[in-house]
C-alpha positions as CSV (number, residue, x, y, z in Angstrom):
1,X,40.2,-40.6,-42.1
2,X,38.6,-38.4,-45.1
3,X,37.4,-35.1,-43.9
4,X,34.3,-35.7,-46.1
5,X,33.1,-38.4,-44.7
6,X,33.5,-37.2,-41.3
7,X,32.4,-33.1,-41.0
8,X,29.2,-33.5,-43.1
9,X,26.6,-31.5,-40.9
10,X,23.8,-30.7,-40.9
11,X,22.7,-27.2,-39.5
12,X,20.3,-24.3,-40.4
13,X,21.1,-20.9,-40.8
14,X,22.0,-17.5,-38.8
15,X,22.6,-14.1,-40.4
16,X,25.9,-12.9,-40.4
17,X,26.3,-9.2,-39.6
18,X,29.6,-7.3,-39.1
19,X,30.7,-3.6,-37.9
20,X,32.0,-1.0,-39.9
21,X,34.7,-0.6,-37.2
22,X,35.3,-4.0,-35.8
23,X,36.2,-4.7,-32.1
24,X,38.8,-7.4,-33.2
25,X,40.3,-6.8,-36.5
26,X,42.4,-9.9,-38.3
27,X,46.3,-9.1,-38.7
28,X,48.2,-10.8,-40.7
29,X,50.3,-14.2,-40.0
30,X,50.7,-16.8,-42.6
31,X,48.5,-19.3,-40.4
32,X,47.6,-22.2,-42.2
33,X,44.3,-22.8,-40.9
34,X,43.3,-26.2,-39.6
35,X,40.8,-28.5,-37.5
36,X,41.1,-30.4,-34.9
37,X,43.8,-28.0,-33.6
38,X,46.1,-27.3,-30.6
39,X,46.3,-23.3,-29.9
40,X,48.5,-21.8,-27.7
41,X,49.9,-18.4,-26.7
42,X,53.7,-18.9,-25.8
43,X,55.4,-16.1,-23.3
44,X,59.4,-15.5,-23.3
45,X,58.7,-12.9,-20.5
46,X,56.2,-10.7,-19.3
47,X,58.0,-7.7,-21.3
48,X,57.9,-9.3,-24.3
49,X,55.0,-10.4,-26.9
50,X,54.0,-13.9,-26.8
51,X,54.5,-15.9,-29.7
52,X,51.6,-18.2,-30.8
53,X,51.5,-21.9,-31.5
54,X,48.8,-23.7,-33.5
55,X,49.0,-27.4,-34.8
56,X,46.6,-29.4,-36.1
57,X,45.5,-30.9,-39.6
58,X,44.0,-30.0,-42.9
59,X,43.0,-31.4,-46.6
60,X,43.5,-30.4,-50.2
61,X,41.0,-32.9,-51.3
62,X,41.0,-36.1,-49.4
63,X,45.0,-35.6,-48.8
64,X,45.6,-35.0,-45.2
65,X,48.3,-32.5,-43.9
66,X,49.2,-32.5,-40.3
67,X,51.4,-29.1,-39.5
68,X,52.8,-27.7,-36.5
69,X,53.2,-23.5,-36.7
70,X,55.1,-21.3,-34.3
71,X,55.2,-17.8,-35.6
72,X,56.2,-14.8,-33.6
73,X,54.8,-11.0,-33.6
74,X,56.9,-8.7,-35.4
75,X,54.3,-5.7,-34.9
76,X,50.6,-5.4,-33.9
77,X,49.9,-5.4,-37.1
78,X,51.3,-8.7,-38.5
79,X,53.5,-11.8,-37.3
80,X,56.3,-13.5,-38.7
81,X,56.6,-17.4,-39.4
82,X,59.2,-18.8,-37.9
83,X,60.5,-23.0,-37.1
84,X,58.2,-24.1,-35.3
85,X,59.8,-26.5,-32.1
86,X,57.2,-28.6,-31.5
87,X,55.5,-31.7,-32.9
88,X,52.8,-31.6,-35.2
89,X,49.5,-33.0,-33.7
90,X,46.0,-32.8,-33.7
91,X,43.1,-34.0,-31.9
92,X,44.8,-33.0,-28.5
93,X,45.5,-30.8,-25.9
94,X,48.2,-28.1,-25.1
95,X,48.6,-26.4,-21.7
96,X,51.1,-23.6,-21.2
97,X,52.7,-22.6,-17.8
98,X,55.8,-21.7,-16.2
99,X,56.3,-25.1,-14.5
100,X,60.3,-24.5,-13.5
101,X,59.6,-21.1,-12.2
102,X,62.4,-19.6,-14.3
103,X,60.8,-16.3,-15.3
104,X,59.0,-17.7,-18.9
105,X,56.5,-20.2,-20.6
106,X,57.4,-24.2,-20.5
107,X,54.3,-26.1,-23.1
108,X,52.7,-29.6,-23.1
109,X,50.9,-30.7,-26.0
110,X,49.4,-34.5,-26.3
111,X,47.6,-35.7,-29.9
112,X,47.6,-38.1,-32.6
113,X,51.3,-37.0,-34.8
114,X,52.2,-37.5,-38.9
115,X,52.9,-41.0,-38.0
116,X,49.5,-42.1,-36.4
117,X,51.1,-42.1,-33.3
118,X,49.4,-40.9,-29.4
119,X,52.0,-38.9,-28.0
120,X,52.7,-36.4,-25.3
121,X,55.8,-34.0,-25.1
122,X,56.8,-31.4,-22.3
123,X,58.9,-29.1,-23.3
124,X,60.8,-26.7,-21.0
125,X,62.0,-23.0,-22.2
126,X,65.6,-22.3,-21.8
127,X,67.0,-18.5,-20.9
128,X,67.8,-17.8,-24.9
129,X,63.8,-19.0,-25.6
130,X,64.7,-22.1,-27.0
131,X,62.8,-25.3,-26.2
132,X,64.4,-28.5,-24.6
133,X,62.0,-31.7,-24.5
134,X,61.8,-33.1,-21.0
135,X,61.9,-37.3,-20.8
136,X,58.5,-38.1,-20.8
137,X,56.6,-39.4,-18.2
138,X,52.9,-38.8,-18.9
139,X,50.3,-41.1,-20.7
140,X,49.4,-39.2,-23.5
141,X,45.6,-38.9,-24.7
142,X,43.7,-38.3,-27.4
143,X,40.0,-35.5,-27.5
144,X,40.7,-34.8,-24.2
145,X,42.2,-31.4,-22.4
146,X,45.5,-30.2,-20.2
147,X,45.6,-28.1,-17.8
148,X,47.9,-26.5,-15.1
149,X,47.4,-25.9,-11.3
150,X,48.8,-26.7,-7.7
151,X,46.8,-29.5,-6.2
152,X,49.0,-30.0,-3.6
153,X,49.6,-26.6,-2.5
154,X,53.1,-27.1,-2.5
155,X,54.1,-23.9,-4.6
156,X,54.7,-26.0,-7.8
157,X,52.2,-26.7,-10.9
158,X,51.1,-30.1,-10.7
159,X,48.9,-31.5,-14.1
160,X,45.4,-32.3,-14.7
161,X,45.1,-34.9,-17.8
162,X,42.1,-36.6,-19.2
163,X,41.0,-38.4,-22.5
164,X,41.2,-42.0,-24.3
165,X,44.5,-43.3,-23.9
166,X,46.0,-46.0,-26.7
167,X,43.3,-48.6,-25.7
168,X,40.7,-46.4,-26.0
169,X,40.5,-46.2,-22.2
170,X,39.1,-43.4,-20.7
171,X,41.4,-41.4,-17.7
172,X,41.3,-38.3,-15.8
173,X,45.1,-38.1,-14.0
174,X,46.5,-35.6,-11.8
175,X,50.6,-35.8,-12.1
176,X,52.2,-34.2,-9.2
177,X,54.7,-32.7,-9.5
178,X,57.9,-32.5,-7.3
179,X,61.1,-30.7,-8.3
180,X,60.3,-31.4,-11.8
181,X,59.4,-34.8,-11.5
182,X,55.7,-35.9,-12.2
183,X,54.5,-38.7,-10.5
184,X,50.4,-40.0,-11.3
185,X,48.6,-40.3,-8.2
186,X,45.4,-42.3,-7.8
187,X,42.5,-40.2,-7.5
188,X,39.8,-42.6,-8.7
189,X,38.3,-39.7,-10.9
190,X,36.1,-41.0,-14.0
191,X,37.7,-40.8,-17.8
192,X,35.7,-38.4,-20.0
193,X,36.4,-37.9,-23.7
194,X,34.9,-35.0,-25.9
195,X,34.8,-33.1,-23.2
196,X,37.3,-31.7,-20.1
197,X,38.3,-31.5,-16.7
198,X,39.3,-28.2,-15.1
199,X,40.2,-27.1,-11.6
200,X,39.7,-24.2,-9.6
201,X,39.0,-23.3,-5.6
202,X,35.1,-23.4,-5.5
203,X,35.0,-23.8,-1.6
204,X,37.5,-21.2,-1.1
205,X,40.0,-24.1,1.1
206,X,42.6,-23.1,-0.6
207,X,43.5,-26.3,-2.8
208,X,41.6,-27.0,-6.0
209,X,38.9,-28.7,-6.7
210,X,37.9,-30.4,-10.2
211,X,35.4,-30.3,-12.5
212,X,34.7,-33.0,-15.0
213,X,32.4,-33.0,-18.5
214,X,32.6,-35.2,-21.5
215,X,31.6,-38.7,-22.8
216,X,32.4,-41.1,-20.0
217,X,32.4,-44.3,-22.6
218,X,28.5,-45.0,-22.1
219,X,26.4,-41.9,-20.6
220,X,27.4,-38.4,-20.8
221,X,29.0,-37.2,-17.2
222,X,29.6,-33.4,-15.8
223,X,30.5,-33.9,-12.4
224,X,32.6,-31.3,-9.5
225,X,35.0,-33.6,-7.0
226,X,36.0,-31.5,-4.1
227,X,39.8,-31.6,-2.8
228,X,39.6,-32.6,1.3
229,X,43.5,-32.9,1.8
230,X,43.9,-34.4,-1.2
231,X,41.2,-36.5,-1.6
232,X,38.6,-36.2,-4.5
233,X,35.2,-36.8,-3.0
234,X,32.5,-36.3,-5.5
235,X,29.5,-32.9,-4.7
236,X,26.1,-33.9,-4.5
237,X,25.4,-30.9,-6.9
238,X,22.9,-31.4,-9.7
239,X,24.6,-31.1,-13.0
240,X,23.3,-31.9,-16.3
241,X,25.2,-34.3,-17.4
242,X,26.7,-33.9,-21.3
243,X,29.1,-35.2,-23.5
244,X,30.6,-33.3,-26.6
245,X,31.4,-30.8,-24.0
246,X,33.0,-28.2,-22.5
247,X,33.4,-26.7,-18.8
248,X,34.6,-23.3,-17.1
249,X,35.2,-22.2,-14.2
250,X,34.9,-18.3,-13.3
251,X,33.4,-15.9,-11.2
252,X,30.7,-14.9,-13.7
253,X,28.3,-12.9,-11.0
254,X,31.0,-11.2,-9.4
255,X,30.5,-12.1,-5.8
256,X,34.1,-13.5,-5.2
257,X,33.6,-17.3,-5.8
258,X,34.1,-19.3,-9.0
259,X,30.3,-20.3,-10.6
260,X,30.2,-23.1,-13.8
261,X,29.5,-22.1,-17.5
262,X,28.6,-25.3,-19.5
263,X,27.9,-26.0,-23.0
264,X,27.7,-29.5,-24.7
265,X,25.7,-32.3,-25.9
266,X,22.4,-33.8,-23.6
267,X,21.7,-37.0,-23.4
268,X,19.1,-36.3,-25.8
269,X,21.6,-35.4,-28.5
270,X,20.6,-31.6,-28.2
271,X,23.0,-28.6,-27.5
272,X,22.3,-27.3,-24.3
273,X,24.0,-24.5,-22.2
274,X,24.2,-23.4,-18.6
275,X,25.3,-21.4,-16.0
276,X,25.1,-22.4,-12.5
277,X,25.6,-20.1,-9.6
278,X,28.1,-21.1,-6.8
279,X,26.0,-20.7,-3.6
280,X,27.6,-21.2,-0.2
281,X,30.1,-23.2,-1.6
282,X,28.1,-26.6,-1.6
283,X,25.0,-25.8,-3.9
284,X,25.1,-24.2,-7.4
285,X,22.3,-23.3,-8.3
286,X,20.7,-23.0,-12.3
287,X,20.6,-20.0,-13.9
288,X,19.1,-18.7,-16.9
289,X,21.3,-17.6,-19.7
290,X,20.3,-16.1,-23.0
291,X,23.4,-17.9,-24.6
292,X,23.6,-20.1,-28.2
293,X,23.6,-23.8,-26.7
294,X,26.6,-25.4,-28.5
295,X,28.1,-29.0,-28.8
296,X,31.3,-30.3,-30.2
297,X,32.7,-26.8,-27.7
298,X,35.0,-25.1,-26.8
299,X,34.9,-22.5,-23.7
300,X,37.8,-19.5,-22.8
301,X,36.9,-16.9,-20.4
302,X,39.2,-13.8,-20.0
303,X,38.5,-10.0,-19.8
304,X,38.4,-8.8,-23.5
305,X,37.0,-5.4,-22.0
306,X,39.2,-5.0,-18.9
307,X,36.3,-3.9,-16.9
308,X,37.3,-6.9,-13.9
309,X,34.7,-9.5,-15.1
310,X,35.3,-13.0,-17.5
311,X,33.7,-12.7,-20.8
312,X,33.3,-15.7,-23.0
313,X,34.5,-16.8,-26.5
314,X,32.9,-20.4,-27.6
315,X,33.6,-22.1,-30.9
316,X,30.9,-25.1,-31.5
317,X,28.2,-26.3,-33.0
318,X,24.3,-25.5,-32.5
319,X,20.9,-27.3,-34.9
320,X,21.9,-24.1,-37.2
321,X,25.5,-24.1,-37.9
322,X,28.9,-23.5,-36.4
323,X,29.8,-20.3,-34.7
324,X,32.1,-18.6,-32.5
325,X,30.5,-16.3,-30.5
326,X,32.2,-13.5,-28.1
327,X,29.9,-12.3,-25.0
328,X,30.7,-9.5,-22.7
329,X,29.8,-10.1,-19.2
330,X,27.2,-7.6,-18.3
331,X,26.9,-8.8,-14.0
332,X,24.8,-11.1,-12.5
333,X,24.8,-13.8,-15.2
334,X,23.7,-11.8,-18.4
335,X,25.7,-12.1,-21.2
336,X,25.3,-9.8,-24.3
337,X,26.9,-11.2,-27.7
338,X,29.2,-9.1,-29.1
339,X,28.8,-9.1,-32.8
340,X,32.5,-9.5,-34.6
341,X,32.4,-11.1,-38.2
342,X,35.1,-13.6,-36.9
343,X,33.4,-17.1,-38.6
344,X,32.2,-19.6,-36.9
345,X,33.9,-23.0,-37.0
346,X,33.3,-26.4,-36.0
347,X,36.4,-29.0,-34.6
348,X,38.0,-25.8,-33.5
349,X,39.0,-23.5,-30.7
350,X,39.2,-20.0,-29.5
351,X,41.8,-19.0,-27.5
352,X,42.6,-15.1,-25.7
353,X,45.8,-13.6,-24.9
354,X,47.0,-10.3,-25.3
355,X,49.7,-10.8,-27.9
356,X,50.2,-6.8,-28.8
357,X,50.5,-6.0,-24.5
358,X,48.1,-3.4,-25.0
359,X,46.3,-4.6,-22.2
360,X,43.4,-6.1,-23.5
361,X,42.7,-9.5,-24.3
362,X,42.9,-10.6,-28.2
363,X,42.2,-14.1,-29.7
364,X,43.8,-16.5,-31.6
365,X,40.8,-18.6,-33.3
366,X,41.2,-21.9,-35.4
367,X,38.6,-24.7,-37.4
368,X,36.3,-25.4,-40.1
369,X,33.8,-23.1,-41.4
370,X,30.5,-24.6,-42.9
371,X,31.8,-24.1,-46.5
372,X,34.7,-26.4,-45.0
373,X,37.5,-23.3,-45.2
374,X,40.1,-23.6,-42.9
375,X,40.7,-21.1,-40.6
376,X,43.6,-20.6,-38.7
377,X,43.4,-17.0,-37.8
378,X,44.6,-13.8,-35.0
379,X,42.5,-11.0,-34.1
380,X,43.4,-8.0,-32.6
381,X,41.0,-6.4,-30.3
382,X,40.9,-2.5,-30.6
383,X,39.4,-1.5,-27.5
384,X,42.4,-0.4,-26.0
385,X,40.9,0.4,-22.6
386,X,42.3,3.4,-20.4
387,X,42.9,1.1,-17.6
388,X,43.6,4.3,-15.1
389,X,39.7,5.6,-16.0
390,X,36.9,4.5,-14.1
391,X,34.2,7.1,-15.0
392,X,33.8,7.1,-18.5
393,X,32.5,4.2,-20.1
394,X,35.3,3.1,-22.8
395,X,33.5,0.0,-24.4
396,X,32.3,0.2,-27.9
397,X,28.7,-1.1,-28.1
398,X,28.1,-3.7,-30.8
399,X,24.6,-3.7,-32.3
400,X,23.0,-7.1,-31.5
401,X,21.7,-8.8,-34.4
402,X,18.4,-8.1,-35.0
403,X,16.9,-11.5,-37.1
404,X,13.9,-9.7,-38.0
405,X,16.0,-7.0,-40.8
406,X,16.6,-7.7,-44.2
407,X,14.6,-9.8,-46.2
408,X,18.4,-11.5,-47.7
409,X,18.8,-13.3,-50.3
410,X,20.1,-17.5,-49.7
411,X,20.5,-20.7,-50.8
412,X,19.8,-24.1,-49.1
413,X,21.9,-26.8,-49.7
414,X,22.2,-30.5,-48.4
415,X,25.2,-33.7,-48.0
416,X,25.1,-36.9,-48.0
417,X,27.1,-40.1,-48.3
418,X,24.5,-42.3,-49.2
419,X,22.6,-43.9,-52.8
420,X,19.7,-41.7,-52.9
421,X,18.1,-44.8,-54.7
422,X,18.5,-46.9,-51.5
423,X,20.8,-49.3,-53.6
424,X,24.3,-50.1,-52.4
425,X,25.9,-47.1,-55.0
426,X,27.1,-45.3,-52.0
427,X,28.8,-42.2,-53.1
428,X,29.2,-38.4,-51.6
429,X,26.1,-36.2,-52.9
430,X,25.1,-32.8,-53.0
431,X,21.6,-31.2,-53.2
432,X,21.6,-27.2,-53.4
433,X,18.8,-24.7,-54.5
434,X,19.0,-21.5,-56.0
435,X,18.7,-18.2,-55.0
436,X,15.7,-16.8,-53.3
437,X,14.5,-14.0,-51.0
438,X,13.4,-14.8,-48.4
439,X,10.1,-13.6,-46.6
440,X,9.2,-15.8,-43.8
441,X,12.3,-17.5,-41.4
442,X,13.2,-21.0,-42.4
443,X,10.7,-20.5,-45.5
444,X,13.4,-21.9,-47.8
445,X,14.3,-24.6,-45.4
446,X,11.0,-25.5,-45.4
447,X,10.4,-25.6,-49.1
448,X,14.0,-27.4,-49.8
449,X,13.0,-29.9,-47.1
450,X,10.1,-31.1,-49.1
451,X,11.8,-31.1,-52.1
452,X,14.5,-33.3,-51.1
453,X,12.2,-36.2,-49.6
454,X,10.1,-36.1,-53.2
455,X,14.2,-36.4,-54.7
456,X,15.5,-38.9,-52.2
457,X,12.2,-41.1,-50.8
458,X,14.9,-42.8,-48.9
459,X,16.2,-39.6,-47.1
460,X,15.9,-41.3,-43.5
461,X,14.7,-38.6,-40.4
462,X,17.4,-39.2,-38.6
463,X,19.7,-37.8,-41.8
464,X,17.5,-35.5,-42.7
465,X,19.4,-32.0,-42.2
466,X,20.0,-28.7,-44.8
467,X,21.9,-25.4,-44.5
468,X,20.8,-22.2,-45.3
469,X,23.9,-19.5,-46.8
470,X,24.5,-16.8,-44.7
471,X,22.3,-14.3,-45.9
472,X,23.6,-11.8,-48.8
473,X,22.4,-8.1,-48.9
474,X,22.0,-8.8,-53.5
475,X,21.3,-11.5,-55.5
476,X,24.6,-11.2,-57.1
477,X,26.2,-11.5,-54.1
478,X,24.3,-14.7,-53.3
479,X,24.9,-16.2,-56.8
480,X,28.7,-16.1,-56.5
481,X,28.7,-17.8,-52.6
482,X,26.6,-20.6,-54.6
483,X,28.7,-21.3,-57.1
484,X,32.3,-20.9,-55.0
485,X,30.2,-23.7,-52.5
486,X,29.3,-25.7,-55.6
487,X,32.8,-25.7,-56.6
488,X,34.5,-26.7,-53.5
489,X,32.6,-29.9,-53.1
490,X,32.9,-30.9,-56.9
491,X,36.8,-30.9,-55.8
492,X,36.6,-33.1,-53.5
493,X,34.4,-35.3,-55.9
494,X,30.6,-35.1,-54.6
495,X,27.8,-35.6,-57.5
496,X,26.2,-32.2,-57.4
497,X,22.4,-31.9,-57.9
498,X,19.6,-28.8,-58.5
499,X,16.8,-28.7,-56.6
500,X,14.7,-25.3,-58.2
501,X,12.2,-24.3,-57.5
């Protein structure tokens, strides 16, 4: 499948700001940076720093390159590359876990390999950190999610599966696990794709319960089944139901249960976000968030700031543009974004894990940027928290953006892959402006807007869609973004056209 016929989106803008002292800083490590990816951080112990994994796939023009990378950290300040194990996949999952209870981590990873093929592979970690594959016994999935946990409360991790099988079925399985052999039991919960299913202990019973979001073949679905001795019996709570989704589990209000963060698609085609409060351990109520609504998601919570709460990184997409976005948990469901200068990037992921053991959480973030770079990229955070001192308040406050500074200087530029006579010349099109300063938000969005339906009468409303360039501080600055985007699609062979104004 070409990548340009399948990421052309269509999003405004957002200003991009970044700290003179950043809170996560890049280090270096030879990823090649891909979409649709698999990201994992890979333990050998608890004394010593976990390696990461990242597969997935990538194009030099329409040529597409699926790689699997295992590289390993030689200091804080940089990684080494080294063979990587595992299969290279992409549009899958990867869970990691210490499944054998031997002391270090054991992976499963399930996606589409080199040879077009739906796979799944365990793999279980040997004493001298070498990987052995284990004989499979798993239906592997495709846009789906893994994860680990002990349903049946028998002291081993059992596996929560769901996505479209070879088919295109849609499944949600839960393989128990005994002595190392996994066995699917029937649960009768619903397939979801675009989306995942997670489990945690919401009614404090001591098994886990499941929560479900995605694309359930033909309505969007987010749904929590509750465990009664291992029986999945769906909650009467009132959940928006999304697809192009993604669901968490975590105590964000800090009252001791676990309360749903929820980001995706409505059935409206509109990103949307919530939060909804775990009360009494039957009703979750709907609370208000001031958090960038994202579909096509990701969700990770962890405590970047080691102050005993789960912040949130997302990767996704909004009306404006891709972004990955960090908040810190300030208590009772308010979340303040932390600003980083890490891009945002669709058909990606965000993942924490603290890979220097400094004792704070840093990420390992993969995807596509709007000007279709690849990232594939580790950040170390710097906050380096005294973990011992309570008093002082050791967080480094990040400005939040403020979209009323500047004026900046953009461009506006457009995609297609259409004949913008309305004949049957279908080819791969690009319409960009030059550079202005803008006065008035979404001015120059407006203005290219209007421009483009007198150029392309047959520019339908439903494909109607521009991006503004991150705003630039000089028009210099702006002038050389314009032509580096101008030149990476005339590589991959779009007709480039001037709308000036």
């Amino acid at each position: 499948m070409m990548l340009k016929k399948v990421f052309i989106t269509f999003v405004l803008s957002a200003l991009v700001f970044s700290l003179s002292a950043q809170i996560f800083e890049p280090v270096s490590s030879d990823l090649q940076g891909v979409m649709e990816p698999l990201a994992a951080w890979v333990s050998l112990d608890e004394s010593i720093r976990p390696n990461a994994f990242l597969s997935g796939e990538y194009y030099i023009k329409d040529s597409q390159t699926i790689v699997s990378q295992y590289v390993k950290s030689h200091n804080k300040d940089n990684f080494y590359n080294t063979n990587s194990p595992f299969p290279a996949l992409y549009r899958g999952a990867v869970a990691v876990a210490d499944y054998d209870k031997d002391g270090d981590d054991d992976i499963i990873m399930t996606g589409i390999n080199r040879e077009n093929t739906l796979i799944i592979r365990l793999f279980r970690q040997e004493d001298n950190g070498r990987f052995t594959q284990i004989k499979e016994m798993f239906t592997p999935v495709t846009d789906g999610s893994i994860e680990w946990g002990d349903f049946d409360n028998d002291e081993d991790l059992d596996l929560l599966i769901t996505g479209k099988e070879y088919n295109n079925a849609l499944s949600t399985r839960i393989y128990r696990n005994d002595a190392g052999i996994f066995t699917d039991i029937s649960t009768g919960l619903p397939g979801v794709y675009n989306g995942n299913a997670t489990w945690a202990d919401f009614d404090k019973d001591k098994d886990l319960d499941v929560l479900i979001t995605g694309d359930a073949g033909n309505r969007p679905l987010t749904a929590i089944y509750r465990n009664d001795n291992g029986k999945l019996i769906r909650l009467g709570a009132q959940l928006a139901p999304l697809k192009n989704s993604a669901g968490a589990w975590g105590d964000l209000d800090g009252d001791g249960d676990q309360d749903i963060l929820l980001s995706g698609e409505d059935e409206k085609g509109y990103p949307v976000v919530f939060a909804y409060a775990n009360q009494s351990n039957t009703y979750f109520a709907q609370m208000q968030v001031a958090m960038r609504p994202l579909k096509n998601c990701t969700i990770d919570l962890g405590d970047f700031d080691h102050d005993g709460d789960p912040d949130v990184v997302m990767t996704g997409e909004s009306l404006e543009r891709s972004y990955t976005l960090i908040y810190q948990n300030k208590g009772g469901f308010v979340f303040e974004p932390i600003i980083t200068g890490i891009p945002g990037v669709a058909s990606g992921t965000a993942v924490w894990g603290d890979y220097d053991l400094d004792g704070d959480l840093d990420l390992m973030v993969a995807g596509l940027t709007i000007c279709f770079d690849f990232v594939g990229q580790i950040y170390r955070n710097n906050l380096n928290p005294v973990i011992e001192q309570d008093e002082e308040n050791i967080f480094i406050d990040a400005p939040i953006t403020d979209l009323s500074i500047g004026p900046f200087y953009y461009y506006v530029f457009s995609s297609c892959y259409c004949d913008p006579l309305g004949g049957d010349d279908i080819a791969y099109h690009l319409y960009v402006s030059n550079v202005h300063l803008q006065k008035q938000r979404y001015e120059l969005n407006y203005k290219f807007n209007d421009l483009l339906l007198k150029e392309v009468p047959n520019w339908g409303e439903t494909d109607r869609g521009y991006r503004t360039s991150n705003g630039f501080a000089t028009k210099k600055e702006a002038e050389e973004a314009r032509k580096q985007l101008i030149e990476s699609y005339r590589v991959t062979n779009y007709k480039i056209h001037h709308l000036d104004w």
